[in-house]
The first five atom37 places (N, CA, C, CB, O) and aatype in JSON, in Angstrom:
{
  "aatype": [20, 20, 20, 20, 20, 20, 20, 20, 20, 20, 20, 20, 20, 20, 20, 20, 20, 20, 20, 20, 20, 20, 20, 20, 20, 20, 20, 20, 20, 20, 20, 20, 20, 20, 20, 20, 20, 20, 20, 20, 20, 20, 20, 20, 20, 20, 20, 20, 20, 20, 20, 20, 20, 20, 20, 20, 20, 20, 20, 20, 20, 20, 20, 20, 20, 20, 20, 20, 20, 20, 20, 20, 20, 20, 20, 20, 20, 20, 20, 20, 20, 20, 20, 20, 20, 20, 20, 20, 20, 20, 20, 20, 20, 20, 20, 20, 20, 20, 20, 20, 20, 20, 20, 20, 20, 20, 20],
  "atom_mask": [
    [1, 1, 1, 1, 1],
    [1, 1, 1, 1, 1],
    [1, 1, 1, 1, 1],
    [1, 1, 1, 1, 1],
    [1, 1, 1, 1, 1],
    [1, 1, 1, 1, 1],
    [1, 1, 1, 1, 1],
    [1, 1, 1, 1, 1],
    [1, 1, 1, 1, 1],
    [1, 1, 1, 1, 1],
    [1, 1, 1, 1, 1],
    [1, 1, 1, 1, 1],
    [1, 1, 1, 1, 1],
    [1, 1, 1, 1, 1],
    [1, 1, 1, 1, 1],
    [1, 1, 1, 1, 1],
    [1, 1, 1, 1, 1],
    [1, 1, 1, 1, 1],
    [1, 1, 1, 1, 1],
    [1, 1, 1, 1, 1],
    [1, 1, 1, 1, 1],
    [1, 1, 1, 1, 1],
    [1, 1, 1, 1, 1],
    [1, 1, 1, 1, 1],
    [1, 1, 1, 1, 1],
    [1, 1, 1, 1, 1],
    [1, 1, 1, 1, 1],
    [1, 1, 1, 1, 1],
    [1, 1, 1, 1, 1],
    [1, 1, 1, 1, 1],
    [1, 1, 1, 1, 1],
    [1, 1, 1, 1, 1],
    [1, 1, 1, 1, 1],
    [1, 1, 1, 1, 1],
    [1, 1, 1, 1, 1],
    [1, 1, 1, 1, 1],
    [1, 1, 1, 1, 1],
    [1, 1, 1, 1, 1],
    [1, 1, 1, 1, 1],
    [1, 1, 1, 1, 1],
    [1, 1, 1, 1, 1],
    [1, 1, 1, 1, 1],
    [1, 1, 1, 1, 1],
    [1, 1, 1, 1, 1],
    [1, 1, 1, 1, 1],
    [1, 1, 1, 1, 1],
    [1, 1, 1, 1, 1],
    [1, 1, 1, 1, 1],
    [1, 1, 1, 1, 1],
    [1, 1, 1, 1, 1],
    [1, 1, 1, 1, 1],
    [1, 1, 1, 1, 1],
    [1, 1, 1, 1, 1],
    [1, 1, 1, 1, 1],
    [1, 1, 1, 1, 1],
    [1, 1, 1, 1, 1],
    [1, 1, 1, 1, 1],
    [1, 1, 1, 1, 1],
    [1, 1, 1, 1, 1],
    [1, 1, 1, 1, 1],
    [1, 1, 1, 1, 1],
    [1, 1, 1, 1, 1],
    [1, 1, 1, 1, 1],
    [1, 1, 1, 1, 1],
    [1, 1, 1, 1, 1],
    [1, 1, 1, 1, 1],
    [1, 1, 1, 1, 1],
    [1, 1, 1, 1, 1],
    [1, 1, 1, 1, 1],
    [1, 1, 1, 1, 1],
    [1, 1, 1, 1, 1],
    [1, 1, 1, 1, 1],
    [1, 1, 1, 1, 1],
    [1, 1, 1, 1, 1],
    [1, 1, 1, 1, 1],
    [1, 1, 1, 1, 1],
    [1, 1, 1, 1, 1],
    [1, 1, 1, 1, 1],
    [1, 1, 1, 1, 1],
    [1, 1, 1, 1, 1],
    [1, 1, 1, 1, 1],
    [1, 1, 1, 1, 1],
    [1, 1, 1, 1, 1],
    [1, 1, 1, 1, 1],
    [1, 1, 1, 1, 1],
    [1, 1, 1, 1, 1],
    [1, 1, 1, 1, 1],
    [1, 1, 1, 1, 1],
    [1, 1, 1, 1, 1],
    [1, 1, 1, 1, 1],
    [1, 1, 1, 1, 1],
    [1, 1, 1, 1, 1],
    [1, 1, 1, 1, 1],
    [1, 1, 1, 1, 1],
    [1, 1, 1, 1, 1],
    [1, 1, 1, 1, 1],
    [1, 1, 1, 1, 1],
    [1, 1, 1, 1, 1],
    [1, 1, 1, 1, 1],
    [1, 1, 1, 1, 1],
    [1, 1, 1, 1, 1],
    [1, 1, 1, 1, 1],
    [1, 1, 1, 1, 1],
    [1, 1, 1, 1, 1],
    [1, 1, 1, 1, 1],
    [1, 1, 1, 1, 1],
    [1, 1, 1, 1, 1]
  ],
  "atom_positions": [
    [[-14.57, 7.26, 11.34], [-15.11, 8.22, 10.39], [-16.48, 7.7, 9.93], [-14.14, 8.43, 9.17], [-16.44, 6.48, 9.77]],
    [[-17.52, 8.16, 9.69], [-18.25, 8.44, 9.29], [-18.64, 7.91, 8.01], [-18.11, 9.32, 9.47], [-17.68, 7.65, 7.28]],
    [[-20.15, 7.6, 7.35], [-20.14, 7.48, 5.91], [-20.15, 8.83, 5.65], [-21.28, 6.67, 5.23], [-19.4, 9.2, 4.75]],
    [[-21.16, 10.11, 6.53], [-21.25, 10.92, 5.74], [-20.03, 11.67, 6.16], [-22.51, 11.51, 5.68], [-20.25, 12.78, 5.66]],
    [[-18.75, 11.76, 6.82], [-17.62, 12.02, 6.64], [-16.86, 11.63, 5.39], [-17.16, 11.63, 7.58], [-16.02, 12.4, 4.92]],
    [[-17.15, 10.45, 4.82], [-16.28, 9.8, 4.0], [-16.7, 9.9, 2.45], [-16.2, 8.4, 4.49], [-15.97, 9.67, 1.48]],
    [[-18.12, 10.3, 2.46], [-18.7, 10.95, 1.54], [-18.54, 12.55, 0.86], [-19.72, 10.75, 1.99], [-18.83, 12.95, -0.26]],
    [[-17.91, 13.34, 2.16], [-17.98, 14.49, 1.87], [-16.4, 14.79, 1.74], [-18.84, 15.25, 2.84], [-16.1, 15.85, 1.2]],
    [[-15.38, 13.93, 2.19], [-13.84, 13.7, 1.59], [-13.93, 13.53, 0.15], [-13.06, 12.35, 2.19], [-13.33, 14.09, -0.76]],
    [[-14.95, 12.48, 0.16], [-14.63, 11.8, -1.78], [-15.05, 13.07, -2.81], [-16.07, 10.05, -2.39], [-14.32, 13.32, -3.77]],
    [[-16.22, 13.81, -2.56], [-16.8, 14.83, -2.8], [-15.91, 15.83, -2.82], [-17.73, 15.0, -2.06], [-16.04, 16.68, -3.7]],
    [[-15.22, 15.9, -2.2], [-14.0, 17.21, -1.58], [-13.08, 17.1, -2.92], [-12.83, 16.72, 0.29], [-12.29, 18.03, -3.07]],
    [[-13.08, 16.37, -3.62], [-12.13, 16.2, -4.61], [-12.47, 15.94, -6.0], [-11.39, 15.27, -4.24], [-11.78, 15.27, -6.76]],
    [[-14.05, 16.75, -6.41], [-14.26, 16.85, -7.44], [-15.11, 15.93, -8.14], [-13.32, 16.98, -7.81], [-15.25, 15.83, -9.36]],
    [[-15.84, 15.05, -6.94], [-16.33, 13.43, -7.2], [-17.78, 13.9, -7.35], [-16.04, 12.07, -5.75], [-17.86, 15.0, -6.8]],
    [[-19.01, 13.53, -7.89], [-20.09, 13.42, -7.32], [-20.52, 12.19, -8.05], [-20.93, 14.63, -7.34], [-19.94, 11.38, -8.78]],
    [[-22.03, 12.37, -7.5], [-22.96, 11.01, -8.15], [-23.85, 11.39, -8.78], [-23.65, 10.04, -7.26], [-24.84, 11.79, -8.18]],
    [[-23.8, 11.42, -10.69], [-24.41, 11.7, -11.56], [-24.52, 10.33, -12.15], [-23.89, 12.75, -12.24], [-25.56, 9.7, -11.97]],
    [[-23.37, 9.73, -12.94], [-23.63, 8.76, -13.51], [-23.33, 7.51, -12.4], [-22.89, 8.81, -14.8], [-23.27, 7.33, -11.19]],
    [[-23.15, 6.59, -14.07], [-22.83, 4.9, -12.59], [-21.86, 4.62, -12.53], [-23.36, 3.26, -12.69], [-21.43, 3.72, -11.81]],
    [[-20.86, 5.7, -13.7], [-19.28, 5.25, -13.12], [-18.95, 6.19, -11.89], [-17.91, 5.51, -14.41], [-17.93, 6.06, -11.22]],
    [[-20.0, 7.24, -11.64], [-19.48, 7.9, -10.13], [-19.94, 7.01, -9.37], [-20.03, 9.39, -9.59], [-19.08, 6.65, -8.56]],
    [[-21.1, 6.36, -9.22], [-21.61, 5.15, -8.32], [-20.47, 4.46, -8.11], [-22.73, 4.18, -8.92], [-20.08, 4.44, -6.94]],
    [[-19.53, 3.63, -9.32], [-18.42, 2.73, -9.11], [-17.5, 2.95, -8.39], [-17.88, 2.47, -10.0], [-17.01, 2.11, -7.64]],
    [[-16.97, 4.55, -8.54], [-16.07, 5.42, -7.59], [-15.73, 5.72, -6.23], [-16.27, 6.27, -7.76], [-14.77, 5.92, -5.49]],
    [[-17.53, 5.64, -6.27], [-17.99, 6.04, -5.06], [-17.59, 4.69, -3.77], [-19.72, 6.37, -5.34], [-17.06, 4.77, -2.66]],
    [[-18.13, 3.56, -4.53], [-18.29, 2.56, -3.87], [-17.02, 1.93, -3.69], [-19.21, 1.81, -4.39], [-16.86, 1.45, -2.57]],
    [[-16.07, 1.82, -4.51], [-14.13, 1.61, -4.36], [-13.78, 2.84, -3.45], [-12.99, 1.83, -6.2], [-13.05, 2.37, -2.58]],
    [[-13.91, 3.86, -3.29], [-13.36, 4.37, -2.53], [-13.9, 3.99, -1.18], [-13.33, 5.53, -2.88], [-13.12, 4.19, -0.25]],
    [[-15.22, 3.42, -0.83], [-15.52, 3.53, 0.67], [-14.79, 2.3, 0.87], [-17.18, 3.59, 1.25], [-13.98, 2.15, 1.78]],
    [[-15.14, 1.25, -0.15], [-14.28, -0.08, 0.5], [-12.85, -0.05, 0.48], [-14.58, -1.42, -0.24], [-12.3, -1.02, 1.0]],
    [[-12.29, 0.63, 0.11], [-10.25, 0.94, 0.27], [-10.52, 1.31, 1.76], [-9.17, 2.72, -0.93], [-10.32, 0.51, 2.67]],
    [[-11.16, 3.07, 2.02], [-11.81, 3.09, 3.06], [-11.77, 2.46, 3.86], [-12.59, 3.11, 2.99], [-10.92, 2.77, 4.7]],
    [[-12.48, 1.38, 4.09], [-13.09, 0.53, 4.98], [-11.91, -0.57, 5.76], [-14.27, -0.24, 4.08], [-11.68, -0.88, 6.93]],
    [[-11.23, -1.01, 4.17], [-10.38, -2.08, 4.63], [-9.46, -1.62, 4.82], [-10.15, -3.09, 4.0], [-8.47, -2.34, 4.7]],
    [[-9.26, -0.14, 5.22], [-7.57, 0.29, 5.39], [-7.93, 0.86, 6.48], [-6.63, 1.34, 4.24], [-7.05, 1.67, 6.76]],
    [[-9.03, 0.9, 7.52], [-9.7, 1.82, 8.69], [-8.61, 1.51, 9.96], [-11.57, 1.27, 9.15], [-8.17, 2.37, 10.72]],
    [[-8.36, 0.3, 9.96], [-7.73, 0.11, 11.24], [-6.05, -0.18, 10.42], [-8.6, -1.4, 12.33], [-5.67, -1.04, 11.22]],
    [[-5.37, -0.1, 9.86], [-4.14, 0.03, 9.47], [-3.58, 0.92, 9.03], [-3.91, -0.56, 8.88], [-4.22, 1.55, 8.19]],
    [[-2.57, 1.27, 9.26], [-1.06, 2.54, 9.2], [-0.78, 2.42, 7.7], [0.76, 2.0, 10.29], [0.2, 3.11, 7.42]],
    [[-1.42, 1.64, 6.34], [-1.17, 1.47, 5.63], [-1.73, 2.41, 4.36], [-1.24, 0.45, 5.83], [-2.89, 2.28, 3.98]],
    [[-0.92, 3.28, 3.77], [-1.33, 4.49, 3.38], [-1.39, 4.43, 1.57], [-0.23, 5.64, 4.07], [-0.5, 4.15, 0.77]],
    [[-2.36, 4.7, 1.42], [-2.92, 4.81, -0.3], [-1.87, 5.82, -1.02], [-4.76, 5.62, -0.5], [-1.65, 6.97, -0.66]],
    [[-1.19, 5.06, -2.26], [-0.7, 5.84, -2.92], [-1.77, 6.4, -4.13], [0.5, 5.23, -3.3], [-2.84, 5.99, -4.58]],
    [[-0.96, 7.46, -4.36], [-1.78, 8.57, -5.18], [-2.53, 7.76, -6.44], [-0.63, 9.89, -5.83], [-1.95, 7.51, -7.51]],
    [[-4.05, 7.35, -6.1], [-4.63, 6.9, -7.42], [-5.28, 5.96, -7.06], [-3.79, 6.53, -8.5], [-6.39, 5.66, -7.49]],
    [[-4.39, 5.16, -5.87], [-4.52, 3.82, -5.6], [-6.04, 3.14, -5.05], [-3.45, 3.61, -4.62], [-6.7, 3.73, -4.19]],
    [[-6.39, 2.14, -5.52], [-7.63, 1.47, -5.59], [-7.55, -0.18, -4.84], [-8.01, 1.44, -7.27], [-6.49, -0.78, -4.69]],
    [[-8.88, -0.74, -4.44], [-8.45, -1.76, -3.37], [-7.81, -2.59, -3.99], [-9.43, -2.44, -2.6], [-7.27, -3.42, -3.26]],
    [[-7.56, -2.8, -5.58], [-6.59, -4.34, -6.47], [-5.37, -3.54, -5.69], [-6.42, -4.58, -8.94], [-5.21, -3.85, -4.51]],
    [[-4.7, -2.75, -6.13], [-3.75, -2.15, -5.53], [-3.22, -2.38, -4.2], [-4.05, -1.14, -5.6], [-2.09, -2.81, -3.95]],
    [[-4.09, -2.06, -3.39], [-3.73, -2.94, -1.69], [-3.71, -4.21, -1.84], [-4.86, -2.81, -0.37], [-2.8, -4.83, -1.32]],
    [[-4.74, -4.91, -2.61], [-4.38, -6.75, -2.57], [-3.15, -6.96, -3.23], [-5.56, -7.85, -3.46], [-2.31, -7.71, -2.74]],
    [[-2.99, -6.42, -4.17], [-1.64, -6.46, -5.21], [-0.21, -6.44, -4.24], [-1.63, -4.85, -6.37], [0.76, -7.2, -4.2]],
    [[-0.58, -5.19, -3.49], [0.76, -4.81, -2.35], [0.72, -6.39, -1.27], [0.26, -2.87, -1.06], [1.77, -7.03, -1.17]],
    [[-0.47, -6.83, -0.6], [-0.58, -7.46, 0.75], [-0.04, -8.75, -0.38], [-2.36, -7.46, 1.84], [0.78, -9.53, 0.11]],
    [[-0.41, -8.97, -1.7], [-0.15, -10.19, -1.72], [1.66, -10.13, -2.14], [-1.28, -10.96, -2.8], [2.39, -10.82, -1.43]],
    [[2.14, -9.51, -2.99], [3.63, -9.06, -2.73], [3.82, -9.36, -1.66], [4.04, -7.75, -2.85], [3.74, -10.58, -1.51]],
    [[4.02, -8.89, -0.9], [4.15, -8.86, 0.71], [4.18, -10.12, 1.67], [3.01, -8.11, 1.21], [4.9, -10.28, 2.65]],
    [[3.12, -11.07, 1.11], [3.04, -12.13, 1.77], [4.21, -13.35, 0.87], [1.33, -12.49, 1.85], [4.91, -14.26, 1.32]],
    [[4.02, -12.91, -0.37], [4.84, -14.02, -1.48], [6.12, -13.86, -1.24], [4.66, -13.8, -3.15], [6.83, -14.86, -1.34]],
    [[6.51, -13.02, -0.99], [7.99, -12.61, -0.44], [8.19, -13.39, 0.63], [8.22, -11.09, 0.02], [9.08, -14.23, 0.71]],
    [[7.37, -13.16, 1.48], [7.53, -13.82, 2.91], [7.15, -15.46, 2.85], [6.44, -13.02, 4.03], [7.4, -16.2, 3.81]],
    [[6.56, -15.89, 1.67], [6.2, -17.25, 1.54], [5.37, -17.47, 2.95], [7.57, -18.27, 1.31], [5.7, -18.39, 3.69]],
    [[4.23, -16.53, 3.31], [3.54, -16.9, 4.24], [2.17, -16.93, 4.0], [3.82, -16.25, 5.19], [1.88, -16.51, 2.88]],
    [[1.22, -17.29, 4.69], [0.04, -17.61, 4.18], [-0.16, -18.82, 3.03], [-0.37, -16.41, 3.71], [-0.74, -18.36, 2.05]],
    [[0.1, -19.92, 2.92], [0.62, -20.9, 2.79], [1.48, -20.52, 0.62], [-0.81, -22.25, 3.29], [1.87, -21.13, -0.37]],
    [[1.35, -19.61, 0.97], [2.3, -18.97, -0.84], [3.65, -19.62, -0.82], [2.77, -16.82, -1.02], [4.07, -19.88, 0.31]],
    [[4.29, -19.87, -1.67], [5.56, -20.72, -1.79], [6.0, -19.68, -3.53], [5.13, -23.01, -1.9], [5.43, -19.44, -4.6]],
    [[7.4, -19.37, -2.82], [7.75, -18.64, -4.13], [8.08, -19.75, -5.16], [9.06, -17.58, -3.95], [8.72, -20.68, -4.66]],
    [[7.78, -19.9, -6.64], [7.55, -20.86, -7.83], [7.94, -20.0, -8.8], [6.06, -21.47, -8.09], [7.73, -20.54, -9.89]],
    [[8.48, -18.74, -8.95], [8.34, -17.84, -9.93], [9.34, -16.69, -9.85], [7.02, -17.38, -9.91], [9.0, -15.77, -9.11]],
    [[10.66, -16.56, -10.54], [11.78, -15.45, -10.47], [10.71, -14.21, -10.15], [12.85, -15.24, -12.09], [9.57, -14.4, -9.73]],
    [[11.18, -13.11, -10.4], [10.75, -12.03, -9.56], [10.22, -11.21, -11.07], [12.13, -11.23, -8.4], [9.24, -10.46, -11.06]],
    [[11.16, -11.52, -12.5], [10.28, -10.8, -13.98], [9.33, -11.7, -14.53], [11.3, -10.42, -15.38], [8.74, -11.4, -15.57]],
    [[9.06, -13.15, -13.73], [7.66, -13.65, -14.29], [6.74, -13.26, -13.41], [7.48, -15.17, -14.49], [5.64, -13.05, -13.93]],
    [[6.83, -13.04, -11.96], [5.92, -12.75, -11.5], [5.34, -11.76, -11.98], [6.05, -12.7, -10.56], [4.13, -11.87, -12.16]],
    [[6.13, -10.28, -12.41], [5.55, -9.03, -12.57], [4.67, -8.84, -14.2], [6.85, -7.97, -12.35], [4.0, -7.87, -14.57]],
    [[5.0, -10.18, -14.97], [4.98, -10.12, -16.03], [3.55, -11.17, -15.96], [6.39, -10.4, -16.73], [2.65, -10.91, -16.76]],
    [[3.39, -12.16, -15.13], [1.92, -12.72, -14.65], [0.8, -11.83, -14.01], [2.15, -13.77, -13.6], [-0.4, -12.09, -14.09]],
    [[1.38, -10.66, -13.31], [0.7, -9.51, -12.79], [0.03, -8.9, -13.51], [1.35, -8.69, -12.31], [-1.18, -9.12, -13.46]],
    [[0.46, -8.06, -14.32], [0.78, -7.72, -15.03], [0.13, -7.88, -16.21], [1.6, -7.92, -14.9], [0.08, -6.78, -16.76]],
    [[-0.58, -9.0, -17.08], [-1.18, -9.87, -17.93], [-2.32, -10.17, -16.91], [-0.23, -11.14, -18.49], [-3.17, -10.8, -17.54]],
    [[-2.65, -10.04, -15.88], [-3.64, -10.46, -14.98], [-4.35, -9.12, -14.78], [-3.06, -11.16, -13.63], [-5.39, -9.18, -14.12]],
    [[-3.96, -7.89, -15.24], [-4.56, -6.41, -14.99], [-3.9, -5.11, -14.02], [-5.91, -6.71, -14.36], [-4.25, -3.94, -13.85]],
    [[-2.48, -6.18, -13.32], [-2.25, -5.42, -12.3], [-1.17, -4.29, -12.98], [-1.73, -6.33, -11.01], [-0.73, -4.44, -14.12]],
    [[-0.9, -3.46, -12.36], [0.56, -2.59, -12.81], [1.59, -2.67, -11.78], [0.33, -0.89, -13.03], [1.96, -1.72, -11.09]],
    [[2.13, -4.1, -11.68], [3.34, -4.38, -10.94], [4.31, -3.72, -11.14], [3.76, -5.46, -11.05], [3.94, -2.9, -11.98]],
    [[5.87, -3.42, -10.78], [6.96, -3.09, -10.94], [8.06, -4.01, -10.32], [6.95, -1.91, -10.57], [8.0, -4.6, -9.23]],
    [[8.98, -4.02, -11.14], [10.33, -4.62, -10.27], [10.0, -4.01, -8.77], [12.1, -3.93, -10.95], [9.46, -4.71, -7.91]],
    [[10.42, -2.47, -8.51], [10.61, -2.13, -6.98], [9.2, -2.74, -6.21], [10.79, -0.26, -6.74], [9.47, -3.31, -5.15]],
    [[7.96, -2.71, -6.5], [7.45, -3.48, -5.6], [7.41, -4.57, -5.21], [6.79, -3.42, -5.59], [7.12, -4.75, -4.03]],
    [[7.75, -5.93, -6.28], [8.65, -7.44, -5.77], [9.85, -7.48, -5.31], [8.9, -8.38, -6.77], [10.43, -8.44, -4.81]],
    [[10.23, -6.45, -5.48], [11.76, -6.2, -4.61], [12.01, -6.0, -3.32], [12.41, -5.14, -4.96], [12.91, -6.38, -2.59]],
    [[10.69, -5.08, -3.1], [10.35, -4.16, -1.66], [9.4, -5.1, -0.62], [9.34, -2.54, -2.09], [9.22, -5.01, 0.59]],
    [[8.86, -6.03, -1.62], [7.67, -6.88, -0.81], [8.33, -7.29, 0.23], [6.95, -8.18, -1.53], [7.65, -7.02, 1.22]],
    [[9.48, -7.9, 0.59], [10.04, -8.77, 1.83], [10.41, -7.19, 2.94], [11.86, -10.03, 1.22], [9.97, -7.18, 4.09]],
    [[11.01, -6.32, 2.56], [11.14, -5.31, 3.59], [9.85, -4.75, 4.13], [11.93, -4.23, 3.09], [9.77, -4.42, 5.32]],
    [[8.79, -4.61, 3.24], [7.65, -3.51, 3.39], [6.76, -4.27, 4.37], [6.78, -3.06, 1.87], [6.5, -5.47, 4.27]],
    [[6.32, -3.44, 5.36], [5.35, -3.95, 6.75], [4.26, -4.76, 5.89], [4.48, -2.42, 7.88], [3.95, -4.6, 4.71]],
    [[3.69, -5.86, 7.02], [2.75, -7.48, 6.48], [1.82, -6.38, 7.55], [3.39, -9.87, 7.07], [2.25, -5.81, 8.55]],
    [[0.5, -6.3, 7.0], [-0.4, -5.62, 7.45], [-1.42, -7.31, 7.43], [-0.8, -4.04, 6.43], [-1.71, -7.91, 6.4]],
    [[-1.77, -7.72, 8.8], [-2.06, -9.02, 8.72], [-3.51, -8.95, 8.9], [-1.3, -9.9, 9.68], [-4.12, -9.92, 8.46]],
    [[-4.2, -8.04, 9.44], [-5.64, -7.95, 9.79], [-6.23, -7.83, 7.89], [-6.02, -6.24, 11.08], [-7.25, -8.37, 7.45]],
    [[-5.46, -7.16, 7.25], [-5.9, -6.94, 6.34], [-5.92, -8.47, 5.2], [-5.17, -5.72, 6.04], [-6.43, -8.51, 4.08]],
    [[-5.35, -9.39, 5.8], [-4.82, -10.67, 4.76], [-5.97, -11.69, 5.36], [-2.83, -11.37, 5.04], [-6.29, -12.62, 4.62]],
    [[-6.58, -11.6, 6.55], [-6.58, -12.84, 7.59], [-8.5, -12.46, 7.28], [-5.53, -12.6, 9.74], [-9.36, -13.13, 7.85]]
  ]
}
C-alpha cells in the first residue's frame, strides 16, 4: 500500500491535518501501518502501536522468550502495566501464551 493509499484510508474516517494533534494521528497511524505491513496481526478497534508492543510483549513474557523470565504473578503484572500507561487486562496475560508470537515484529 501506498502512502498516498494509506493517507486517504486515515482520511476515510473523518481524520484530516489541521492541527498537530492530527499531525500526531496521522503519524501513529502510518507507523502501526508500517509495522503490521507484513503480519496477519490485526488492530483492535482504537488500537495504537503501545498496544501492539503491549500485545508482542505479553506474548513473549508468557513464552519467557526473548531472554524475559516470568518474576511477576499475572495481577502484578497488569497492575505494573497498567501504572506504566498501558490498559492491560487479566484476558490478555491470560491469552498471551495461546495468542500467535508475531516474531518479525519483536526481532
Amino acid at each position: 500500500m501506498t502512502i498516498t493509499a494509506l493517507f486517504d484510508s486515515w482520511r476515510a474516517n473523518d481524520n484530516c491535518l489541521k492541527e498537530l494533534e492530527d499531525w500526531d494521528e496521522w503519524e501513529e497511524y502510518i507507523e502501526s501501518s508500517i509495522a503490521k505491513r507484513h503480519s496477519k496481526m490485526r488492530l483492535q478497534d482504537g488500537e495504537k502501536s503501545d498496544g501492539i508492543l503491549c500485545r508482542n510483549f505479553l506474548r513473549a513474557y508468557a513464552r519467557e522468550s526473548h531472554g524475559l523470565k516470568r518474576k511477576m504473578k499475572n495481577a502484578e503484572l497488569i497492575e505494573w502495566l497498567n501504572s506504566n500507561g498501558s490498559s492491560a487486562k487479566h484476558s490478555h496475560v491470560s491469552g498471551g501464551k495461546r495468542a500467535k508470537m508475531y516474531w518479525a515484529q519483536l526481532l
